[in-house]
N, C-alpha and C positions, 0 to 999 in steps of 0.2 A: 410543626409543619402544617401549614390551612389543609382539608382537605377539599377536593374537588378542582385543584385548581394546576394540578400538577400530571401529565401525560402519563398512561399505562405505560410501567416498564418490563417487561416481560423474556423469553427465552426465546431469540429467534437463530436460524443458521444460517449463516454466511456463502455463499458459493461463489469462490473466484470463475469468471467464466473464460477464461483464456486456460485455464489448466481442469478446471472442474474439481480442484479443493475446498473443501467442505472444512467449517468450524463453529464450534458454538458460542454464542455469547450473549449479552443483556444488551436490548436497544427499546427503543420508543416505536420505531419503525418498525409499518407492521406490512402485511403484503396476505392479498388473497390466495396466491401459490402457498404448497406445502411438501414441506418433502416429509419419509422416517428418517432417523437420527438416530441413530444407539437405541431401537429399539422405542424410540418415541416419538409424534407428528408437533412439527414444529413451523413455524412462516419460514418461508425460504426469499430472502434477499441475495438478487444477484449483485457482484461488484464488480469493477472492472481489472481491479488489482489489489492483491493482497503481497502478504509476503513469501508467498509460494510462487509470484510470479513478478514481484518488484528487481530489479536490476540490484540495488543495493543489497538485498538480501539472497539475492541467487549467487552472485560472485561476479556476474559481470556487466559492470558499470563499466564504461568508458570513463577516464580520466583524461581529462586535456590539460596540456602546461601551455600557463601564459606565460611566455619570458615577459620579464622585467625589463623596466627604460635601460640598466646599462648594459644586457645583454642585447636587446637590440641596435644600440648605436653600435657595440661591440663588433655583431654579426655584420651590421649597414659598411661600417668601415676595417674590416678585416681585422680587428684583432683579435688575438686567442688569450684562453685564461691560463695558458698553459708558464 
């Protein structure tokens, strides 16, 4: 690997700001805010969604069904699948 050519990667913490969930992890991104963390002062990057507050990961996603072309002619012209 060259050196010099490649961005600091270091410890910074994550804060969802819709729930105010906090986690740690390794980024390039860095921020003049700082919060403690388990006892240690880390860059604090806000984000707008994580999976403390993503619909897929909380349980409620809305699912939508597209009916299909022969269910719509189906419904258009009254028949049933029955």
């Amino acid at each position: 690997m060259k050196k010099g050519i490649h961005p600091d990667y270091h410890q910074v913490v994550f804060q969802d700001s819709s729930t105010g969930f906090k986690f740690l992890s390794s980024s390039t991104k860095n921020s003049e805010e700082t919060v403690e963390f388990e006892g240690n002062t880390y860059p604090l990057i806000r984000v707008e969604v994580t999976s403390d507050s993503h619909p897929f990961y909380t349980g409620k996603q809305k699912f939508t069904q597209a009916d299909g072309a022969v269910d719509r002619f189906n419904k258009k012209y009254g028949f049933s699948n029955n």
